[in-house]
Structures are given as structure tokens and as C-alpha cells.
PDB file of N, CA, C and O in Angstrom:
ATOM      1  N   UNK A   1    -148.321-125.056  23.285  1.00  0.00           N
ATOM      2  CA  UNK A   1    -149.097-123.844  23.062  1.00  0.00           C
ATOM      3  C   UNK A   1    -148.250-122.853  22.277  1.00  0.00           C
ATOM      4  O   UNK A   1    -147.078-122.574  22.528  1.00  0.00           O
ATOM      5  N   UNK A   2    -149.009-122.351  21.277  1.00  0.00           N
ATOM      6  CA  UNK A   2    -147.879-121.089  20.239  1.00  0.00           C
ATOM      7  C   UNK A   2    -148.115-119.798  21.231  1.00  0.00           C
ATOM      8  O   UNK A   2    -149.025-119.595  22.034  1.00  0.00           O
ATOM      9  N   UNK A   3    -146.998-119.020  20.899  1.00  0.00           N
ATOM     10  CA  UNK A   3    -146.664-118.023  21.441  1.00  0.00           C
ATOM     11  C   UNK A   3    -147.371-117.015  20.140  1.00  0.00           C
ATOM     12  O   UNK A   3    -148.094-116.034  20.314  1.00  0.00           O
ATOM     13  N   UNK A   4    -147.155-117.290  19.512  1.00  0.00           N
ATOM     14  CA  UNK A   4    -147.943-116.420  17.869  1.00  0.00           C
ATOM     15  C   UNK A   4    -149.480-115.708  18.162  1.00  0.00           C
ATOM     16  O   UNK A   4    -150.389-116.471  17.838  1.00  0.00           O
ATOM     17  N   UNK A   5    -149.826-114.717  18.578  1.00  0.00           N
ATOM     18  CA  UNK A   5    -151.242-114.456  18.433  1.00  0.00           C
ATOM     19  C   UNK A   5    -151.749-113.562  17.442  1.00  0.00           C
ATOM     20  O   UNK A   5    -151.484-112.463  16.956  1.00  0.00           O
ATOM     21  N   UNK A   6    -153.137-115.089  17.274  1.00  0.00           N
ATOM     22  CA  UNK A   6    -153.948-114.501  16.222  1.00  0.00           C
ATOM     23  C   UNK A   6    -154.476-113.309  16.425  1.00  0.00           C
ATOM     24  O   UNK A   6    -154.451-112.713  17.502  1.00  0.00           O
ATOM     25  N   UNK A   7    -155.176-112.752  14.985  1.00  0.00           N
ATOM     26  CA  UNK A   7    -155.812-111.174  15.004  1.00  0.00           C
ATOM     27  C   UNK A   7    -156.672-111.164  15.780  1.00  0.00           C
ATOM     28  O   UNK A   7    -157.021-110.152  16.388  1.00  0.00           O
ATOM     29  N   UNK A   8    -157.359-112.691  15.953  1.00  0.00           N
ATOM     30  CA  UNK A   8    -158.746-112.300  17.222  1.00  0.00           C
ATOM     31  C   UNK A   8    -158.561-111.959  18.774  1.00  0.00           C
ATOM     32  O   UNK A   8    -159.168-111.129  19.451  1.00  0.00           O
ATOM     33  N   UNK A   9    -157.515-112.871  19.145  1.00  0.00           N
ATOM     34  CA  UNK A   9    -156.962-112.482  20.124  1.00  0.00           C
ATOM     35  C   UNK A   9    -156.069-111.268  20.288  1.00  0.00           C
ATOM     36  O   UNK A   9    -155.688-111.214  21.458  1.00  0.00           O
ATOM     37  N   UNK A  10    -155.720-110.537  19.748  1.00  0.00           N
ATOM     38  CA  UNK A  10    -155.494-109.229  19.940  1.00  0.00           C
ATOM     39  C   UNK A  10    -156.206-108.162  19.781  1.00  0.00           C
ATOM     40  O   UNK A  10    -155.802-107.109  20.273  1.00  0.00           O
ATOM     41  N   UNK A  11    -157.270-108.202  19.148  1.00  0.00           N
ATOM     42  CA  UNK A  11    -158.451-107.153  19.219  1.00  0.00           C
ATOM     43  C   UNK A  11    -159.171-106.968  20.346  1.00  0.00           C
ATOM     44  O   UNK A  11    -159.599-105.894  20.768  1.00  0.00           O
ATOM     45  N   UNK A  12    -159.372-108.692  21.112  1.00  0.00           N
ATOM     46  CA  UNK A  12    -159.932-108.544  22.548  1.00  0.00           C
ATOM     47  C   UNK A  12    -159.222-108.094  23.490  1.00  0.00           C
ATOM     48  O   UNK A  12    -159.668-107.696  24.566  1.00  0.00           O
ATOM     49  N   UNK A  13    -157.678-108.128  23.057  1.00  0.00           N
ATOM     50  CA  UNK A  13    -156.921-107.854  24.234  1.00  0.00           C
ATOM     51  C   UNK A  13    -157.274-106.367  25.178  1.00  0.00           C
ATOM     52  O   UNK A  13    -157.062-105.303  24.597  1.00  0.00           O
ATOM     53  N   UNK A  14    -157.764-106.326  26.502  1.00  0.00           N
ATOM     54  CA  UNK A  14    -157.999-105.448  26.427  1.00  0.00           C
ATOM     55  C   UNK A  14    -157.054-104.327  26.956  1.00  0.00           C
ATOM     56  O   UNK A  14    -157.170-103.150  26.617  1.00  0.00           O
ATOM     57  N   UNK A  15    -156.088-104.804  27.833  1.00  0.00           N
ATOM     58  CA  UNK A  15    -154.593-103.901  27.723  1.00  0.00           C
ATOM     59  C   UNK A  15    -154.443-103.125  26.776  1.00  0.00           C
ATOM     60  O   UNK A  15    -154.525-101.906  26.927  1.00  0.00           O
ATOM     61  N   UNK A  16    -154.186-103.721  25.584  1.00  0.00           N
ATOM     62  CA  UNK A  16    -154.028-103.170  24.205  1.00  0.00           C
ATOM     63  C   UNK A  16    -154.830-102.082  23.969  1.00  0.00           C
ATOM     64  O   UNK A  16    -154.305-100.969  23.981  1.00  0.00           O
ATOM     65  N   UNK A  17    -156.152-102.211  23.732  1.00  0.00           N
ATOM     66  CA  UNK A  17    -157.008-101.250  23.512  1.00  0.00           C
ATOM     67  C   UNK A  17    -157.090 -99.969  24.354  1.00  0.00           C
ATOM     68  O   UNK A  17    -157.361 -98.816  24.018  1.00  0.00           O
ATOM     69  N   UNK A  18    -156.700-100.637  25.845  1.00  0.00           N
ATOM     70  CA  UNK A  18    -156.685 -99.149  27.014  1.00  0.00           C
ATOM     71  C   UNK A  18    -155.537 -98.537  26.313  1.00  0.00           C
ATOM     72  O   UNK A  18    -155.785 -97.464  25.763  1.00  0.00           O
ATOM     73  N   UNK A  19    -154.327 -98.994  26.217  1.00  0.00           N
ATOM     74  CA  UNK A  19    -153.402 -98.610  25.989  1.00  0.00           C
ATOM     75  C   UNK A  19    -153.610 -97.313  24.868  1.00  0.00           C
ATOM     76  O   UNK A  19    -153.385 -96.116  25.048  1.00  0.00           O
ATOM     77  N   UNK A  20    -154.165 -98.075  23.549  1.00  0.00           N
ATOM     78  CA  UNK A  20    -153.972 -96.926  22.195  1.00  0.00           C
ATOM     79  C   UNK A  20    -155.073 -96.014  23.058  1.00  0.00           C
ATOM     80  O   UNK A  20    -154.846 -94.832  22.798  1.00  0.00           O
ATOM     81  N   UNK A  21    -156.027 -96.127  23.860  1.00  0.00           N
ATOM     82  CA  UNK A  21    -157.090 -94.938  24.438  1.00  0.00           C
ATOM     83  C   UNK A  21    -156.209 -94.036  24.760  1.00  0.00           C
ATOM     84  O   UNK A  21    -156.159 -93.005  24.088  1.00  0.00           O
ATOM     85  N   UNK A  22    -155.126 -94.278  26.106  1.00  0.00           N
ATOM     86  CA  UNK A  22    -154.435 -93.641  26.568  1.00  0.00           C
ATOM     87  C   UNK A  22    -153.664 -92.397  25.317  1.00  0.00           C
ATOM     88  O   UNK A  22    -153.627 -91.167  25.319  1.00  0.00           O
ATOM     89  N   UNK A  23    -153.130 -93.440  24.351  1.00  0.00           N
ATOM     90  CA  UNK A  23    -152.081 -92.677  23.534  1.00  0.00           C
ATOM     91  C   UNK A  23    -153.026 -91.818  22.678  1.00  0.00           C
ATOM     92  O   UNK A  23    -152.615 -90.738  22.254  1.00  0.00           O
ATOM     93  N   UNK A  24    -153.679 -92.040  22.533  1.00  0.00           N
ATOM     94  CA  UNK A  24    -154.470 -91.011  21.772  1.00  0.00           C
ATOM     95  C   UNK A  24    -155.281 -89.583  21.769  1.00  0.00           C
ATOM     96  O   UNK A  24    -155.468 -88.685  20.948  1.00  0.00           O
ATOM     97  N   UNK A  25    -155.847 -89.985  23.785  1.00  0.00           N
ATOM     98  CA  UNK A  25    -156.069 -88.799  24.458  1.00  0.00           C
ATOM     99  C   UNK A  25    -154.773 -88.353  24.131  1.00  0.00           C
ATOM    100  O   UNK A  25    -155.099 -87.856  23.053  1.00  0.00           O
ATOM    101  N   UNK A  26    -153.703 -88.159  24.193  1.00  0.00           N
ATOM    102  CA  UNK A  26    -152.396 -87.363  24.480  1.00  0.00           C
ATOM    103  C   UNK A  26    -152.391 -86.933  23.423  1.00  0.00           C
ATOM    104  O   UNK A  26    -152.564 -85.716  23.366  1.00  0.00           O
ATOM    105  N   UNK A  27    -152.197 -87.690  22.091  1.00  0.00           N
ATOM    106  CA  UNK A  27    -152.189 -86.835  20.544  1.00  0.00           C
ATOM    107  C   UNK A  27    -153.185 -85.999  20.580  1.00  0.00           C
ATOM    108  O   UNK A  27    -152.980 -84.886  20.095  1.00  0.00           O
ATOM    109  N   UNK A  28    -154.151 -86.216  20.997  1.00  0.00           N
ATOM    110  CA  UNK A  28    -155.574 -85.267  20.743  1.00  0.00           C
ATOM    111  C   UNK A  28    -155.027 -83.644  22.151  1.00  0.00           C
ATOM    112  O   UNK A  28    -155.558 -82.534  22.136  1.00  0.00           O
ATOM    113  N   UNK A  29    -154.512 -83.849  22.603  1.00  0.00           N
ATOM    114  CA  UNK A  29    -154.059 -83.330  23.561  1.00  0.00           C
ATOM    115  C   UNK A  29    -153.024 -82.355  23.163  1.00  0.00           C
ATOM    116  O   UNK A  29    -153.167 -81.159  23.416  1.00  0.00           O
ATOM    117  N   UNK A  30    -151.939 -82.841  22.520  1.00  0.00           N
ATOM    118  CA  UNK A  30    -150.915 -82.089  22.360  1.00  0.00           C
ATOM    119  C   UNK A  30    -151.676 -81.411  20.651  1.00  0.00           C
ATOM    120  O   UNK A  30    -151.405 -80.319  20.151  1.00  0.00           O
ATOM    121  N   UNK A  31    -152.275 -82.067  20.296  1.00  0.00           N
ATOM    122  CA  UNK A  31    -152.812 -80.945  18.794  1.00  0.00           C
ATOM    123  C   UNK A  31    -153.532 -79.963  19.291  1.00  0.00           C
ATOM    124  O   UNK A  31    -153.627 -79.031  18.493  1.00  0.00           O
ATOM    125  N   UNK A  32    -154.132 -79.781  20.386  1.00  0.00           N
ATOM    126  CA  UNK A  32    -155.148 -79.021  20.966  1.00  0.00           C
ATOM    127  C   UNK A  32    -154.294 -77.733  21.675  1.00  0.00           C
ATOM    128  O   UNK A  32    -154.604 -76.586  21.997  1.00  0.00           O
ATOM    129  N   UNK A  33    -153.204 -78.446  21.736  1.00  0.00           N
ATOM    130  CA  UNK A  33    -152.258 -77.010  22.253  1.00  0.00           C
ATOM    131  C   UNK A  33    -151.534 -76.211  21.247  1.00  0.00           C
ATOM    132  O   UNK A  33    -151.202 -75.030  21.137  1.00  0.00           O
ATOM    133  N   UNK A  34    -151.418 -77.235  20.591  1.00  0.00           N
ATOM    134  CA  UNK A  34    -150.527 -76.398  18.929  1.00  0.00           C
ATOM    135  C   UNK A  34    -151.298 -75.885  18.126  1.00  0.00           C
ATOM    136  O   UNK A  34    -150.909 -75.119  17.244  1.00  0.00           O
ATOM    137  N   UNK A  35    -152.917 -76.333  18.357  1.00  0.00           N
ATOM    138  CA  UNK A  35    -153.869 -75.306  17.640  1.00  0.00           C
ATOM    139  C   UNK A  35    -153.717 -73.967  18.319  1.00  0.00           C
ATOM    140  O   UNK A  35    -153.600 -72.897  17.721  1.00  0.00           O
ATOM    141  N   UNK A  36    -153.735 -74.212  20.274  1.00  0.00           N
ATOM    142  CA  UNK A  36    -154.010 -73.146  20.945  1.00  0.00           C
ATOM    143  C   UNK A  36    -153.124 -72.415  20.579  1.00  0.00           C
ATOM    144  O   UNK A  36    -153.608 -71.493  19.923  1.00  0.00           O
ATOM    145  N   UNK A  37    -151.935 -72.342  20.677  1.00  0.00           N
ATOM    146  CA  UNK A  37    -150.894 -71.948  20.199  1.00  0.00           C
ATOM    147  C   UNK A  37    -150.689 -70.720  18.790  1.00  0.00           C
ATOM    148  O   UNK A  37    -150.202 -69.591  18.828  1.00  0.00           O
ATOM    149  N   UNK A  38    -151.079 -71.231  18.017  1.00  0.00           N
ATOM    150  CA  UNK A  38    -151.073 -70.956  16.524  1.00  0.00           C
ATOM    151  C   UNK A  38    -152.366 -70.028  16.528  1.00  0.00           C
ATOM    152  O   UNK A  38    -152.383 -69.188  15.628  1.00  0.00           O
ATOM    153  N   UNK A  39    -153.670 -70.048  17.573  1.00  0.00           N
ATOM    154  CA  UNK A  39    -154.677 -69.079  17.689  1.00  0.00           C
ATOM    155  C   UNK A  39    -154.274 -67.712  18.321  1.00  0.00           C
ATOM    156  O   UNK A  39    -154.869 -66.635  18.343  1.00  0.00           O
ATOM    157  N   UNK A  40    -152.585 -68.260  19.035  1.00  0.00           N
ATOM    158  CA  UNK A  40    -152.351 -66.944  19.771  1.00  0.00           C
ATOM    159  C   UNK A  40    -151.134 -66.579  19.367  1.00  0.00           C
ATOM    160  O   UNK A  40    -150.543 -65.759  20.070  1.00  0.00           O
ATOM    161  N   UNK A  41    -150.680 -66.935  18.529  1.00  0.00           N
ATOM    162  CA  UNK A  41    -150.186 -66.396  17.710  1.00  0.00           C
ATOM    163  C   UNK A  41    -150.000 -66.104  16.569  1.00  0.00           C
ATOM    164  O   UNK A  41    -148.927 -65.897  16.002  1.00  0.00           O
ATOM    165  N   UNK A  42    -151.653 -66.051  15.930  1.00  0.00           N
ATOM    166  CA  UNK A  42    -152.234 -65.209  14.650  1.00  0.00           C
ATOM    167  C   UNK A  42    -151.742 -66.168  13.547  1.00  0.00           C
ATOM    168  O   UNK A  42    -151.546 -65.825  12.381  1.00  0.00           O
ATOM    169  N   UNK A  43    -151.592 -67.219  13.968  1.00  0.00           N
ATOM    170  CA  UNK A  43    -151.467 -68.028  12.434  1.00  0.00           C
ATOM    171  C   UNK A  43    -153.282 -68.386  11.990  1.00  0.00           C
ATOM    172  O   UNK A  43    -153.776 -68.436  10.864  1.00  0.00           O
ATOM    173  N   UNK A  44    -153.901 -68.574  13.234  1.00  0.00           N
ATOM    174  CA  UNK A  44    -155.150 -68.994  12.912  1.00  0.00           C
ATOM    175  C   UNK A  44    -156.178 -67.494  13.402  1.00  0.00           C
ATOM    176  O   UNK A  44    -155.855 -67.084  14.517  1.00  0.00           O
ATOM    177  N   UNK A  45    -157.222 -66.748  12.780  1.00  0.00           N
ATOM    178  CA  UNK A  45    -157.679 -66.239  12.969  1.00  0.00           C
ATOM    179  C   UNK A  45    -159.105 -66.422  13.788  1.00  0.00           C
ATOM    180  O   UNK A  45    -160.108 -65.726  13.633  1.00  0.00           O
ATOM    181  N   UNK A  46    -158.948 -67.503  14.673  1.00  0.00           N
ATOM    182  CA  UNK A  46    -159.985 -67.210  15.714  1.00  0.00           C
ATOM    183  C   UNK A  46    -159.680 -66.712  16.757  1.00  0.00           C
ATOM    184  O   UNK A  46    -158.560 -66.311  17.072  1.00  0.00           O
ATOM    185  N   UNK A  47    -160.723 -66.691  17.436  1.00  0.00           N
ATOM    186  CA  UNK A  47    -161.125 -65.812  18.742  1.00  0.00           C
ATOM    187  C   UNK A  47    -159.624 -66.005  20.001  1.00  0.00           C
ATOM    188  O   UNK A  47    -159.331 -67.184  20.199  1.00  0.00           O
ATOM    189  N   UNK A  48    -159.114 -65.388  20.457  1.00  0.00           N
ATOM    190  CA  UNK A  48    -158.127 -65.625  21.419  1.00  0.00           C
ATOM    191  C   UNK A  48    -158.517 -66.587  22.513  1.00  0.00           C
ATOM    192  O   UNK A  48    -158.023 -67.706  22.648  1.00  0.00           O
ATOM    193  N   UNK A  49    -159.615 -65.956  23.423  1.00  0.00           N
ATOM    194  CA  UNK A  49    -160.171 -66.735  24.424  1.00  0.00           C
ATOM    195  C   UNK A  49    -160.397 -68.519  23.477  1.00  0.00           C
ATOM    196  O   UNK A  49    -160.185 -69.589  24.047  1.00  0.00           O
ATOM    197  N   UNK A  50    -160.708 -68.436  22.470  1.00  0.00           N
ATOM    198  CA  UNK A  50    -160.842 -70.335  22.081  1.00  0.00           C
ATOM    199  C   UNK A  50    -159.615 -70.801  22.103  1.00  0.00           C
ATOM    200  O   UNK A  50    -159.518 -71.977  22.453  1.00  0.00           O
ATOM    201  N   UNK A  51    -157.899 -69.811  21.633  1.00  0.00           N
ATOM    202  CA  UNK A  51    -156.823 -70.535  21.831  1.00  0.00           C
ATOM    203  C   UNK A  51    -156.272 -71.369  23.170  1.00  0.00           C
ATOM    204  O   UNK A  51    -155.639 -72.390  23.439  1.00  0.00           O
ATOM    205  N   UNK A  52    -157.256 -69.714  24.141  1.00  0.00           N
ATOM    206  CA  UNK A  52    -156.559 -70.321  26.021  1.00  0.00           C
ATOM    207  C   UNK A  52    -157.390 -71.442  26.272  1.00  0.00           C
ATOM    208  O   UNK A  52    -156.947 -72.345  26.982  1.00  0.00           O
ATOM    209  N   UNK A  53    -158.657 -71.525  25.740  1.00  0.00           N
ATOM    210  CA  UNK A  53    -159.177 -72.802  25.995  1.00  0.00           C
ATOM    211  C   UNK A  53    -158.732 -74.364  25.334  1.00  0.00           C
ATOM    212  O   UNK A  53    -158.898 -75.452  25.884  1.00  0.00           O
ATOM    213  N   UNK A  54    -158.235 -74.148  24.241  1.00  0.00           N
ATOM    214  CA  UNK A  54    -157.743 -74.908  23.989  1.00  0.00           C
ATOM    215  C   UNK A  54    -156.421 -75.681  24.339  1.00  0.00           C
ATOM    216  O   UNK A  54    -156.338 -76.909  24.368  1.00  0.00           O
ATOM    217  N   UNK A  55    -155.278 -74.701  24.633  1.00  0.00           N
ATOM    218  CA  UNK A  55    -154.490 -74.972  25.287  1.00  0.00           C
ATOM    219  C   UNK A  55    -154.613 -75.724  26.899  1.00  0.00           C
ATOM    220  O   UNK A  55    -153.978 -76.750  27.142  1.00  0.00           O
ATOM    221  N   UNK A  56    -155.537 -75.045  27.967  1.00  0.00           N
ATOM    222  CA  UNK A  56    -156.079 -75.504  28.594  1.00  0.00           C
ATOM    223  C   UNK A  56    -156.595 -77.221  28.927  1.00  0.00           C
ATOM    224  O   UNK A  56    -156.374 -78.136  29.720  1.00  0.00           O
ATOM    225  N   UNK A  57    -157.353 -76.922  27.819  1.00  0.00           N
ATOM    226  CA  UNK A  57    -158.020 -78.610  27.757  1.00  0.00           C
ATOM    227  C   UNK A  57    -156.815 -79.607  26.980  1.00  0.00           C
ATOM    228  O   UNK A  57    -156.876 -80.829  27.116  1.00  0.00           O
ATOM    229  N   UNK A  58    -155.836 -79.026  26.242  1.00  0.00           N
ATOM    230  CA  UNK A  58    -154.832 -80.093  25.613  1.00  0.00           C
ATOM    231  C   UNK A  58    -153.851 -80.245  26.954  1.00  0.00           C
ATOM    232  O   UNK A  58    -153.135 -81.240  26.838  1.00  0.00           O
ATOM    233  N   UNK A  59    -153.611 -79.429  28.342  1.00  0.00           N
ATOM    234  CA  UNK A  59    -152.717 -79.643  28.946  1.00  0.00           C
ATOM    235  C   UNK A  59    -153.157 -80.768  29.527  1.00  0.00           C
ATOM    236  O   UNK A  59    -152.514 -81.818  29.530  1.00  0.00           O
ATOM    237  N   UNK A  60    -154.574 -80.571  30.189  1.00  0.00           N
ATOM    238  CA  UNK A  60    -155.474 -81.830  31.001  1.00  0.00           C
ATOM    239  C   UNK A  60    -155.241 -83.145  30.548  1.00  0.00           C
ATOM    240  O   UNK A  60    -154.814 -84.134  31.143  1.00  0.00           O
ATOM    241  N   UNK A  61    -155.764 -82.893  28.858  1.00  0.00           N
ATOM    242  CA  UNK A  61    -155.728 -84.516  28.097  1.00  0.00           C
ATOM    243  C   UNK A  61    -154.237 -84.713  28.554  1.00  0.00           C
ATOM    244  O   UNK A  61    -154.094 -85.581  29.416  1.00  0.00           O
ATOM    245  N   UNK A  62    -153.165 -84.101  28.157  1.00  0.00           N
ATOM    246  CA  UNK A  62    -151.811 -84.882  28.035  1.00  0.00           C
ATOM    247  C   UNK A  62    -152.240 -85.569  29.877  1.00  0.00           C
ATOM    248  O   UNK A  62    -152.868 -86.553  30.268  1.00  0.00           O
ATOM    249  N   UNK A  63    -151.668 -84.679  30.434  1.00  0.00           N
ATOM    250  CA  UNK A  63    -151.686 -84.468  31.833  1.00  0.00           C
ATOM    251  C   UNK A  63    -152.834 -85.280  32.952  1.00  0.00           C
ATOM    252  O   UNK A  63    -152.682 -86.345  33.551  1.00  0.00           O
ATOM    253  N   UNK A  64    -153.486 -84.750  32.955  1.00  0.00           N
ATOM    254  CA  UNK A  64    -154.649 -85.507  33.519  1.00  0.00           C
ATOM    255  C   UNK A  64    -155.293 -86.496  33.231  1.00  0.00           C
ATOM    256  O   UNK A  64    -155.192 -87.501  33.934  1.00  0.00           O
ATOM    257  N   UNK A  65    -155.965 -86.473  32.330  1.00  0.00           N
ATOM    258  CA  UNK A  65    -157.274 -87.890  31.795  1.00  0.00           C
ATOM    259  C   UNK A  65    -156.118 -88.896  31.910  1.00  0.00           C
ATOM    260  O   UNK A  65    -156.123 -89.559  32.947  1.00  0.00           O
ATOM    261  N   UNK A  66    -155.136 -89.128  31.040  1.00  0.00           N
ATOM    262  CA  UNK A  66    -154.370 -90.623  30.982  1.00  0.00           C
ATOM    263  C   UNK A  66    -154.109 -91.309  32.378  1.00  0.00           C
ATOM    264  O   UNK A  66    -153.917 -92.517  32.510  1.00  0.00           O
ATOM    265  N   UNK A  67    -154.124 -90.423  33.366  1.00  0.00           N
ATOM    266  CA  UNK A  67    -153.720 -90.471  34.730  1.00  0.00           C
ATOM    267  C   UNK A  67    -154.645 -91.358  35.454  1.00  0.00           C
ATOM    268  O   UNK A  67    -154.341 -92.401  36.034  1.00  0.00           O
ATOM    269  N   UNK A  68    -156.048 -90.709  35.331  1.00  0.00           N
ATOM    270  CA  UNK A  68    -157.270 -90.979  35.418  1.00  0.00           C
ATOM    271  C   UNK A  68    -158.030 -92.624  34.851  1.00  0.00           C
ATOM    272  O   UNK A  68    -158.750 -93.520  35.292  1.00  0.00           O
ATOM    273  N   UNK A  69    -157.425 -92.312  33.830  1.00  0.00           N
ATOM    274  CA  UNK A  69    -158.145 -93.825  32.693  1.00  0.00           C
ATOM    275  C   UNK A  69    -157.092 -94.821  33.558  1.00  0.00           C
ATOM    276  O   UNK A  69    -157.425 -95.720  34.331  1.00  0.00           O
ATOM    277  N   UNK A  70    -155.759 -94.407  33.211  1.00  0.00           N
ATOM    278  CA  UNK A  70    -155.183 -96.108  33.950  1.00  0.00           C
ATOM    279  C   UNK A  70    -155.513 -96.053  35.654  1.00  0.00           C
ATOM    280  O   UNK A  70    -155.565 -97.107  36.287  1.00  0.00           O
ATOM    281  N   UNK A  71    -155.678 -95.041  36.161  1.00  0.00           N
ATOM    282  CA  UNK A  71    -156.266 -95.446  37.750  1.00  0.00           C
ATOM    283  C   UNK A  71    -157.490 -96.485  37.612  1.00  0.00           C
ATOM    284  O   UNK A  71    -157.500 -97.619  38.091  1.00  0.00           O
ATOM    285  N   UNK A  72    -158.576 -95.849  36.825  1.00  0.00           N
ATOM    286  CA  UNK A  72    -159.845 -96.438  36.122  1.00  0.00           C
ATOM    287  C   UNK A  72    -159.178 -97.884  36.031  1.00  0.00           C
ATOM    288  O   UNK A  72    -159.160 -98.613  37.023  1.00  0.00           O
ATOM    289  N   UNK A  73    -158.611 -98.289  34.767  1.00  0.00           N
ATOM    290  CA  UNK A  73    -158.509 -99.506  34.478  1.00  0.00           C
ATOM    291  C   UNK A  73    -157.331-100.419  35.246  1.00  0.00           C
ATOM    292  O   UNK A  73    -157.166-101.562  34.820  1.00  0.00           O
ATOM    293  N   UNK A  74    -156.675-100.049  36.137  1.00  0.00           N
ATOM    294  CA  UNK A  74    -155.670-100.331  36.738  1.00  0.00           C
ATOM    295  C   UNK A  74    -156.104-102.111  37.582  1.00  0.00           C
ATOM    296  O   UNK A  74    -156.553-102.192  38.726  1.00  0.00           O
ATOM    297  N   UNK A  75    -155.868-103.150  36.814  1.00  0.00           N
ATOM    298  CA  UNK A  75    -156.096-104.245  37.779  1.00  0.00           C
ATOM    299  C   UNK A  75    -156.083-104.486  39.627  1.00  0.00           C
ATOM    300  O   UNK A  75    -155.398-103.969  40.510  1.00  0.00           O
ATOM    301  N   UNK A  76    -156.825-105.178  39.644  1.00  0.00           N
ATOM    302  CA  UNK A  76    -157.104-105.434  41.070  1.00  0.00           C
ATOM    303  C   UNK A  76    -156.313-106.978  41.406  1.00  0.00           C
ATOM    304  O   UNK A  76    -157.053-107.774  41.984  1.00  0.00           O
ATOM    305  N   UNK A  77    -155.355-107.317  41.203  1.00  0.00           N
ATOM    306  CA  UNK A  77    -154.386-108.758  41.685  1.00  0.00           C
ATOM    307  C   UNK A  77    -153.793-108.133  42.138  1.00  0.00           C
ATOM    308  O   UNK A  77    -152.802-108.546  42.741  1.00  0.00           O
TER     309      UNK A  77
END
């Protein structure tokens, strides 16, 4: 048996796929704070209250959801 896996078998993999979910909530997460960030401190001219919210919801994504998804997908053996 090859150890080599094909492209098909890694697209199904579904480890893999939880995995980039995981990493991506977090990027989406940490941009959401450096927007918040940059709203509160006048680099971006919106509303203040949208920076604290944003910051807010980017702490959760890093923080929370990933926590959440691998409990979610966490095998049962």
C-alpha cells in the first residue's frame, strides 16, 4: 500500500477540512479585532460602538468558536 495520497483522498479527508475551518475562524477573528482596533483609533472613520463590536466578536472567533467546533467534531473512539 503507498503512503503517497492522492488529491481525492485529501479533499475527503475530513480532519483536514475541520482543521483549515478552525484556522480560519481565527484569521477572520484576529482581522475583526485589528479592524476594531483601527475604528478606535481613528484610522477608520466608522462608528465607535461597530469597533467594540467588532473587537468583541474577533475575541469569541479566536477564543471561543474553535473551542466549540473541535468539541463538535471531536471523535468518539
Amino acid at each position: 500500500m503507498s503512503t503517497n495520497r492522492t488529491a481525492d483522498q485529501t479533499a475527503k479527508d475530513p480532519a483536514r477540512n475541520r482543521w483549515i475551518t478552525i484556522q480560519l475562524v481565527r484569521i477572520f477573528g484576529v482581522a475583526c479585532v485589528v479592524a476594531g482596533l483601527a475604528i478606535g483609533s481613528n484610522k477608520l472613520q466608522w462608528p465607535l460602538w461597530l469597533g467594540y463590536l467588532l473587537i468583541a466578536n474577533g475575541m469569541i472567533d479566536v477564543f471561543v468558536i474553535p473551542r466549540l467546533l473541535a468539541r463538535k467534531w471531536r471523535s468518539r473512539n
